[in-house]
C-alpha positions as CSV (number, residue, x, y, z in Angstrom):
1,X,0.0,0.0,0.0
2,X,2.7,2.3,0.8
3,X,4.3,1.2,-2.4
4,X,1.6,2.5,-4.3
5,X,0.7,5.8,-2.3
6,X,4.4,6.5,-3.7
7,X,3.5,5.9,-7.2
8,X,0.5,7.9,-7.0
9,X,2.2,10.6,-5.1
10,X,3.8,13.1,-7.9
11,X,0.2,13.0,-9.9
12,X,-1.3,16.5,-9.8
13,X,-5.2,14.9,-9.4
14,X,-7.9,17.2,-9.2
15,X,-11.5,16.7,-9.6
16,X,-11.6,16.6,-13.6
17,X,-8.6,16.0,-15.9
18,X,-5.8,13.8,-17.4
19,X,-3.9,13.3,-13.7
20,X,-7.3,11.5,-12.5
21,X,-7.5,9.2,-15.0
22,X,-3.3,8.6,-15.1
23,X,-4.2,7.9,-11.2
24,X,-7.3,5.3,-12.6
25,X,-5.1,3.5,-14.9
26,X,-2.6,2.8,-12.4
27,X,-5.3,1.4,-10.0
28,X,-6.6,-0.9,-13.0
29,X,-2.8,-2.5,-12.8
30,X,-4.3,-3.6,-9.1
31,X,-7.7,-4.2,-9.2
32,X,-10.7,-4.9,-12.5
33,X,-12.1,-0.7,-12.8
34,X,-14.6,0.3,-15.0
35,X,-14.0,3.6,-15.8
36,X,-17.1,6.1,-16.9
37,X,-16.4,9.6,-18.8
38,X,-19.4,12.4,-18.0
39,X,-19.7,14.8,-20.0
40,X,-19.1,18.6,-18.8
41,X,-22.9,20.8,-18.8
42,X,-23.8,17.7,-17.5
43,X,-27.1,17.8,-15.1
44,X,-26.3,16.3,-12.2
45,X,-29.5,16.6,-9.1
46,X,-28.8,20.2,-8.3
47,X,-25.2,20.4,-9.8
48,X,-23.7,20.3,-13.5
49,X,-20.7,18.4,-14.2
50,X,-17.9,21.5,-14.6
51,X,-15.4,22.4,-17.6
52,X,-12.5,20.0,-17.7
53,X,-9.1,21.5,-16.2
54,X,-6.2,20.1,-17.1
55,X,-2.1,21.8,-16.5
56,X,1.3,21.2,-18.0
57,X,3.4,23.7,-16.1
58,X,3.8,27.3,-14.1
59,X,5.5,29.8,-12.3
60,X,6.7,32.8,-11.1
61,X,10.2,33.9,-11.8
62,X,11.9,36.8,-10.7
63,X,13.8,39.5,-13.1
64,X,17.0,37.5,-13.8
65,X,14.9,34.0,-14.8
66,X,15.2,31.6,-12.1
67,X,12.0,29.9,-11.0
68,X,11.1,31.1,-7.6
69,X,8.0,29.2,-7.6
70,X,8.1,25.8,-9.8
71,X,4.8,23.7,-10.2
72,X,7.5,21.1,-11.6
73,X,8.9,21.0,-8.2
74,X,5.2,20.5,-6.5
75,X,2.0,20.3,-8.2
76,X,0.6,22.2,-4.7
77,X,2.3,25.2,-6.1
78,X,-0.9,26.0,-7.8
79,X,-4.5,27.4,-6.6
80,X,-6.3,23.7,-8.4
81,X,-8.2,24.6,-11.1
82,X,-6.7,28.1,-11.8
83,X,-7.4,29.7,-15.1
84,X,-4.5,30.0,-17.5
85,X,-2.2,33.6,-17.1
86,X,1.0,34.8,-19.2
87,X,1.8,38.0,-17.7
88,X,4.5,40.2,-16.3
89,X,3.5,42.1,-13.1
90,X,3.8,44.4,-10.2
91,X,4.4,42.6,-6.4
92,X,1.7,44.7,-5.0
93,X,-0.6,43.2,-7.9
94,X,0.8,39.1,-7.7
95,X,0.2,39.5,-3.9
96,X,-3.4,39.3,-4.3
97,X,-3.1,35.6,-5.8
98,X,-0.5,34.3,-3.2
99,X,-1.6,31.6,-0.2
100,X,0.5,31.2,2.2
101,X,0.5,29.6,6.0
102,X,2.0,32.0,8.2
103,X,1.7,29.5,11.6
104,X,3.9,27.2,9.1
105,X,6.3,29.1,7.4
106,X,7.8,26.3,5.6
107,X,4.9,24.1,4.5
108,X,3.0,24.7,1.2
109,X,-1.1,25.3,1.6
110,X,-3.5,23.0,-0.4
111,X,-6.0,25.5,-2.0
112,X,-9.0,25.4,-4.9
113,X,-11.3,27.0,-7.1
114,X,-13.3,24.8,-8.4
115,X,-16.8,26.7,-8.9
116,X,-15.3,30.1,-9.6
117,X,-12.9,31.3,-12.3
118,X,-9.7,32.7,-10.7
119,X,-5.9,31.8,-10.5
120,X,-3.4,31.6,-7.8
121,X,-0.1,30.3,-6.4
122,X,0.1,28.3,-3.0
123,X,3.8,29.0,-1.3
124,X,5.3,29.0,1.8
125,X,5.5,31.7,3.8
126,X,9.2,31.9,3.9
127,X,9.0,31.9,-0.2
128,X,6.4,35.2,-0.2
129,X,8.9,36.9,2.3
130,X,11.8,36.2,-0.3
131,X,10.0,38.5,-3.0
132,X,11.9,41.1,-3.0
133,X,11.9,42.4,-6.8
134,X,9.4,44.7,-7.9
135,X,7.9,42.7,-11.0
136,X,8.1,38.7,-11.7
137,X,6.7,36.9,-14.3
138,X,3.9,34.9,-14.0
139,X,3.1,31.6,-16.2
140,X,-0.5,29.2,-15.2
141,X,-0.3,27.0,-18.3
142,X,-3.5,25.0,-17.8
143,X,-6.8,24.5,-20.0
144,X,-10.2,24.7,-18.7
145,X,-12.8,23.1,-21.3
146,X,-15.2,20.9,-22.1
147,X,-14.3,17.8,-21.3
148,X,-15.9,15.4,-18.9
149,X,-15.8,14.0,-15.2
150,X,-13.9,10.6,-14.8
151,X,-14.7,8.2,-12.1
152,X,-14.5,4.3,-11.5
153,X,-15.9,1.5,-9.9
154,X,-14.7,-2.0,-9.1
155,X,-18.0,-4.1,-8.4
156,X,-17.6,-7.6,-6.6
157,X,-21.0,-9.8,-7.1
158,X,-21.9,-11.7,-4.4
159,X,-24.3,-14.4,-3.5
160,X,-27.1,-11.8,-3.0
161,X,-27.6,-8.9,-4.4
162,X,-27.6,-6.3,-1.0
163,X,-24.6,-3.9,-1.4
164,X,-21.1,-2.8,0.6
165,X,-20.3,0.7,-0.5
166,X,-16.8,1.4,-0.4
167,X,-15.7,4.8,-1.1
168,X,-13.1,7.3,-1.7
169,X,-12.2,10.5,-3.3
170,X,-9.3,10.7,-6.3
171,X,-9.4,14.6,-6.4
172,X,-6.4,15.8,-4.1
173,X,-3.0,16.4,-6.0
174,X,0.0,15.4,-3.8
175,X,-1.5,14.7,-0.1
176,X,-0.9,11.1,1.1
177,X,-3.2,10.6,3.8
178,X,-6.1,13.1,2.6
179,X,-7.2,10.8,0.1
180,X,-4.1,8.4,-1.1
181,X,-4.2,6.3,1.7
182,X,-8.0,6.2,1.4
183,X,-7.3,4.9,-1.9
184,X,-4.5,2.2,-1.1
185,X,-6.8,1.0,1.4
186,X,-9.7,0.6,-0.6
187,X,-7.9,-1.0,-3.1
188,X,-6.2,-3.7,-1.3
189,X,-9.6,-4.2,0.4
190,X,-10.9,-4.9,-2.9
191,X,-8.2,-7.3,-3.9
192,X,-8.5,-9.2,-0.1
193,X,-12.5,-9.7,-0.9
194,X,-12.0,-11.0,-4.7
195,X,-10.5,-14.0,-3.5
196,X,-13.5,-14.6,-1.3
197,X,-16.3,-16.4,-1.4
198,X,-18.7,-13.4,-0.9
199,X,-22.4,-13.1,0.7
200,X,-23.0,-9.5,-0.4
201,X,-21.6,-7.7,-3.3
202,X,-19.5,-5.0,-3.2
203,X,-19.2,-1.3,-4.9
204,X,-15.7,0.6,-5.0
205,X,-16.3,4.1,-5.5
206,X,-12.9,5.9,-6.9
207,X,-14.9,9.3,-7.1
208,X,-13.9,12.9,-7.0
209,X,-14.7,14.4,-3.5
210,X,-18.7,16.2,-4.0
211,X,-19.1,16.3,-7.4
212,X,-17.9,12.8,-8.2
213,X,-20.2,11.3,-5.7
214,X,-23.3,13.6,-6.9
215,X,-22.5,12.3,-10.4
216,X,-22.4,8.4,-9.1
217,X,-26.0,8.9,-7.3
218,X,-27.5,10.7,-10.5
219,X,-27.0,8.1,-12.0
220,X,-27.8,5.5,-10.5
221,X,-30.9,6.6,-8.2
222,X,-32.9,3.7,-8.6
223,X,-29.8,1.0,-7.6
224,X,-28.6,3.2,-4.8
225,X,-31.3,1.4,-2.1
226,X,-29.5,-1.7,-2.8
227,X,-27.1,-0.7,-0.4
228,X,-27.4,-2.0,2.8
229,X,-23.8,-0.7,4.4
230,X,-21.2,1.9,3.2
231,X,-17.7,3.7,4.3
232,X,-16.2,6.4,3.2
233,X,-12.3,5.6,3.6
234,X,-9.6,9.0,4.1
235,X,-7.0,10.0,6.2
236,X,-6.2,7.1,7.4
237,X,-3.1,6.2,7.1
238,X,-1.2,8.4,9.9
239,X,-0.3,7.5,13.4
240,X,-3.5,9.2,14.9
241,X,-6.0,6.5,16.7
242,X,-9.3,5.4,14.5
243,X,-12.1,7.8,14.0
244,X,-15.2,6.3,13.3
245,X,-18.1,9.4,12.1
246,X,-21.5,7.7,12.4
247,X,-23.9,7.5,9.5
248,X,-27.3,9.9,9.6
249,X,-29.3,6.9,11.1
250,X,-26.7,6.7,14.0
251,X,-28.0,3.6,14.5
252,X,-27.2,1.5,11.0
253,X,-25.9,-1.9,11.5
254,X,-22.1,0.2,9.8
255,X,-22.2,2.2,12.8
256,X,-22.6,-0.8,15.2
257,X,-20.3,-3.3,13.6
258,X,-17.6,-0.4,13.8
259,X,-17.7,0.7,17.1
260,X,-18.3,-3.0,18.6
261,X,-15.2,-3.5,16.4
262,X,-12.9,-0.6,17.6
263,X,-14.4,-1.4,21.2
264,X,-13.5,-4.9,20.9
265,X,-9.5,-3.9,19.6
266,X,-9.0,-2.1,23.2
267,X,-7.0,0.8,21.4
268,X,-7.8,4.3,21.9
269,X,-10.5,5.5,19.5
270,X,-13.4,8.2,19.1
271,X,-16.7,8.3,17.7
272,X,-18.0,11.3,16.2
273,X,-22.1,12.0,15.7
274,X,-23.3,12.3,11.7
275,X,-22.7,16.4,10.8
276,X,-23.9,17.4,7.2
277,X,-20.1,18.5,6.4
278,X,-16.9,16.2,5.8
279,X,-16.9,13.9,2.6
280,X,-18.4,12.2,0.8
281,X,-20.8,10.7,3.2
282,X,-22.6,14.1,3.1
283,X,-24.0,13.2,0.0
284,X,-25.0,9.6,0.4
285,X,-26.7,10.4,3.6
286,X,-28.5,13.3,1.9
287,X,-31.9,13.1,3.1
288,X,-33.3,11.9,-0.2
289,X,-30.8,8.9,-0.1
290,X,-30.0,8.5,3.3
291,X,-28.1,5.4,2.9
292,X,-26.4,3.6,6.0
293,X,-22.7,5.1,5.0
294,X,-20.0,5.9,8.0
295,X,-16.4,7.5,8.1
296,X,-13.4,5.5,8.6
297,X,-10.4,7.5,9.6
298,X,-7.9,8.6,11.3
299,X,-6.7,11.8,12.2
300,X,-10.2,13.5,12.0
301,X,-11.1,16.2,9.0
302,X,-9.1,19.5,9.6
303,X,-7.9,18.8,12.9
304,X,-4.3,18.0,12.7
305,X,-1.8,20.7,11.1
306,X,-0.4,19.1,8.3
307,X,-4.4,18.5,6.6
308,X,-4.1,20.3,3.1
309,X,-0.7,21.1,3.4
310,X,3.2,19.9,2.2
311,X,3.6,18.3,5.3
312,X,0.9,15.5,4.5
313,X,3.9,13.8,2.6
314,X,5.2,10.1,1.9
315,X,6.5,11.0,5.7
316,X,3.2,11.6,7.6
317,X,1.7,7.8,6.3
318,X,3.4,4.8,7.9
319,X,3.4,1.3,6.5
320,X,2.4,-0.3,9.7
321,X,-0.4,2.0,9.7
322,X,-2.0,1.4,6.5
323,X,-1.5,-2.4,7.8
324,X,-3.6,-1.9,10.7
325,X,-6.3,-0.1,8.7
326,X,-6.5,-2.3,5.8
327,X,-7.2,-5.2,9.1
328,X,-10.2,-3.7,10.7
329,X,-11.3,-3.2,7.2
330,X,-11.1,-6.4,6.6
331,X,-12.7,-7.2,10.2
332,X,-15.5,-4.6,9.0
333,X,-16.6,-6.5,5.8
334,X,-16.1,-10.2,7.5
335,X,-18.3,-9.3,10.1
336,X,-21.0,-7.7,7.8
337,X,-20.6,-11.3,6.1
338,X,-21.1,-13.4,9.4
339,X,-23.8,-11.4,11.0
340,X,-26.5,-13.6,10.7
341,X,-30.2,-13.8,12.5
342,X,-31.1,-17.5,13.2
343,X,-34.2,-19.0,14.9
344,X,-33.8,-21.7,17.9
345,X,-35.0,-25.0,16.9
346,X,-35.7,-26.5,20.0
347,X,-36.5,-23.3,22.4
348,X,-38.4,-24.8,25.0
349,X,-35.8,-25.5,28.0
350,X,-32.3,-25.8,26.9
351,X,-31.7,-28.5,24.5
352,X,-29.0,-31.0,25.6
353,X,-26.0,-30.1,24.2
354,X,-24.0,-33.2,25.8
355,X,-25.7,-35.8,23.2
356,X,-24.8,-33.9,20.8
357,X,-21.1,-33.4,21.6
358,X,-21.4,-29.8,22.0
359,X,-20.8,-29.6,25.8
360,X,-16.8,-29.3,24.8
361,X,-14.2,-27.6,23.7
362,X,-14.1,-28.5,20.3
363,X,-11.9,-25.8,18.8
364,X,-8.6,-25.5,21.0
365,X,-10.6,-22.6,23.3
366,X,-11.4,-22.4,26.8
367,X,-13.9,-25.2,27.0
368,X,-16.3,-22.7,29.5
369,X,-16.6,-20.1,27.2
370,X,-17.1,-21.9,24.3
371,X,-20.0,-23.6,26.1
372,X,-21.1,-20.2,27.1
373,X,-21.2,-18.6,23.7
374,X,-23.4,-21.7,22.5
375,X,-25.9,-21.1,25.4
376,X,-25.8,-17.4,24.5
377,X,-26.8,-18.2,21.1
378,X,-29.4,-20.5,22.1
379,X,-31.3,-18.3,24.3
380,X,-31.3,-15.3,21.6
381,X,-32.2,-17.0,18.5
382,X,-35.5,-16.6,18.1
383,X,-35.6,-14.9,15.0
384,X,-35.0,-11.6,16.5
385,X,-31.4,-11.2,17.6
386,X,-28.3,-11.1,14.7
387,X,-25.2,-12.5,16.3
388,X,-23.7,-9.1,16.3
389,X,-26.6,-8.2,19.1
390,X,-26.0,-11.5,21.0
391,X,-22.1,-10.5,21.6
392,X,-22.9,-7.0,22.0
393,X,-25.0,-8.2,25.0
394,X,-23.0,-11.0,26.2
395,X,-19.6,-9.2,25.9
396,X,-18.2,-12.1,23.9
397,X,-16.2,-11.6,20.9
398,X,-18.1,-11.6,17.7
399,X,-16.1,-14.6,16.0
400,X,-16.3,-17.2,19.0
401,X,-20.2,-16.5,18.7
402,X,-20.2,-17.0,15.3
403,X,-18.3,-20.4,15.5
404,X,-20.7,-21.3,18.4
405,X,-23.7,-20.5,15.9
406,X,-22.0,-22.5,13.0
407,X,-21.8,-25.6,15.3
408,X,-25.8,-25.3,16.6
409,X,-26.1,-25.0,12.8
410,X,-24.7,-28.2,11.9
411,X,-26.4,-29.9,14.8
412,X,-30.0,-29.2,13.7
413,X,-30.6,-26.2,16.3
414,X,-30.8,-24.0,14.9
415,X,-32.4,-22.5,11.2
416,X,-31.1,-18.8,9.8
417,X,-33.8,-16.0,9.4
418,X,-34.6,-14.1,7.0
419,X,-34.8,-10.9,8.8
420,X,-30.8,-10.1,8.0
């Protein structure tokens, strides 16, 4: 993963243009993509799909030629989307395009214009206090057009036709955890669950941030209740503990199958109520979709230092981080896989587990617990209670409940439900 967040690192992305779909093709190396090409003036619910931008180069030099600000040297250098300019100017006059970050001198902002025509340069602070000359020269050589809006998906069928949205935004230029390590995850989720033998399906979103995701549920209005759990995946590849943001129910079986999960891993965590801001999850919880969709992160949406900045580097993502996420990923989905609702077939006084060889440890396990989960089980299955509510209630991890369901199963005990 961290391999790959390197490869993707240089790529100036933004939410239209010829560095998305570089960054597409090189996640179709990993992982089947279908790729789909929307048309700018495109109606979109309340939105249109914009003009296409696309940039080769730009700068500003001072008097004697040397690059004082190089786009070639980091593709942050430049307010994303900025319309083309070719001019020779004043200070007094560049200084109303420059972004800096005074509390960080060094470090490079991460600004745009997406919705408004206007260009601009993003430098340090210690780079705007080093013009000293009284005209530079100025050089945006970008194109805005019509074009189109590129996204992809990676679909996984499964047995049944209910839905796992995964999703992430492809719009940020260089920034590693704000949206590359989103992406890294995703797509080695997606590879870990193609070699699976899968209940649901699954739907990768590889969107741009807003307008992308608009665009996807345009489109597909009608499919979009087929989605019975989602996650947006960003930031979260830094050395921050989880963040989990709740969907708009609060209540979806996401939102409880996360925060049993991060309860369950004993590390230090926070959970953070739905708000109609963030990512993407804004507009899949819209109120006209309101689809069970939750945040997976880490350090939480604008409140570290280095968010939409230089500093969110190839240094502020850790290997061993991405590792960790990429697990309770793959804990998320197995979970939504096992959680089952089944219906006791014998319910009236506990049905002798001795005769049937289930009053044992069977599995290498401490013999009482196992015994426990299977009375557990027993007692809740009555066509009401998923195994994820039987070992939120009885405290017992989710997978020795599941094994103690799968051996009531093959005894005749018990019968699934069709509630879940």
């Amino acid at each position: 993963m961290y391999s790959l967040i390197g490869e993707l690192y240089p790529i100036c992305r933004s939410i239209t243009g010829d560095g998305t779909r570089q960054t597409l093709a090189l996640l179709g190396q990993e992982i089947p993509l279908q790729v789909f090409e929307i048309p700018s003036g495109t109606q979109v619910l309340d939105w249109t799909v914009p003009k296409e931008w696309n940039i080769r180069d730009a700068y500003i030099k001072d008097l004697s030629g040397a690059r004082i600000v190089d786009f070639q040297k980091c593709n942050l250098h430049v307010l994303n989307y900025s319309t083309p300019v070719n001019a020779v100017m004043p200070l007094a006059d560049l200084e109303q395009h420059l972004y800096t970050l005074p509390d960080h001198p060094a470090w490079i902002p991460y600004r745009t214009s997406y919705y408004s025509e206007k260009w601009g340069f993003c430098l340090s602070e210690e780079q705007r206090q080093s013009l000293q000359d009284e005209r530079y020269e100025v050089c945006i050589d970008s194109t805005l057009a019509d074009g189109s809006l590129t996204y992809a998906e990676c679909f996984l069928p499964g047995s049944i036709e209910d839905e796992v949205l995964i999703s992430c935004h492809i719009c940020h230029p260089s920034l590693c955890n704000d949206n590359l390590s989103g992406i890294a995850v995703a797509t080695f989720l997606a590879k870990h669950l193609a070699t699976l033998n899968r209940r649901y399906s699954y739907r990768f979103l590889f969107v741009p941030g807003t307008i992308g995701a608009i665009t996807w549920l345009a489109r597909n209005k009608e499919h979009a209740p087929k989605v019975k759990h989602g996650l947006v995946l960003t930031t979260i590849g830094d050395c921050s503990g989880f963040t989990y943001k709740r969907s708009r129910q609060g209540n979806a079986d996401i939102d409880r199958v996360v925060e049993y999960l991060l309860r369950e891993r004993s590390e230090a965590h926070s959970i953070e109520d739905f708000t109609p801001y963030g990512y993407d999850e804004r507009q899949y919880c819209s109120p006209g979709f309101n689809l069970p969709v939750g945040v997976l992160t880490r350090s939480f949406y604008g409140r570290v230092p280095e968010y939409h900045t230089s500093a969110d580097n190839l240094d502020f993502v850790k290997p061993q981080q991405l590792g960790a996420s990429l697990d309770l990923c793959r804990q998320i989905t197995s979970t939504i896989e096992h959680n089952r609702t089944y219906t006791n077939q014998s319910p009236y006084g506990e049905p002798q587990l001795g005769k049937r060889g289930l009053y044992r440890s069977t599995g290498g396990r401490d013999p009482e617990l196992e015994n426990i989960a299977r009375l557990w089980v027993l007692n809740f299955s009555d066509g009401r209670y998923s195994l994820l509510d039987i070992a939120e209630r009885s405290h017992l991890p989710f997978t020795l409940i599941c094994d103690a369901a799968e051996a009531l199963l093959g005894a005749g005990l018990l019968r699934e439900s069709n509630c879940h």
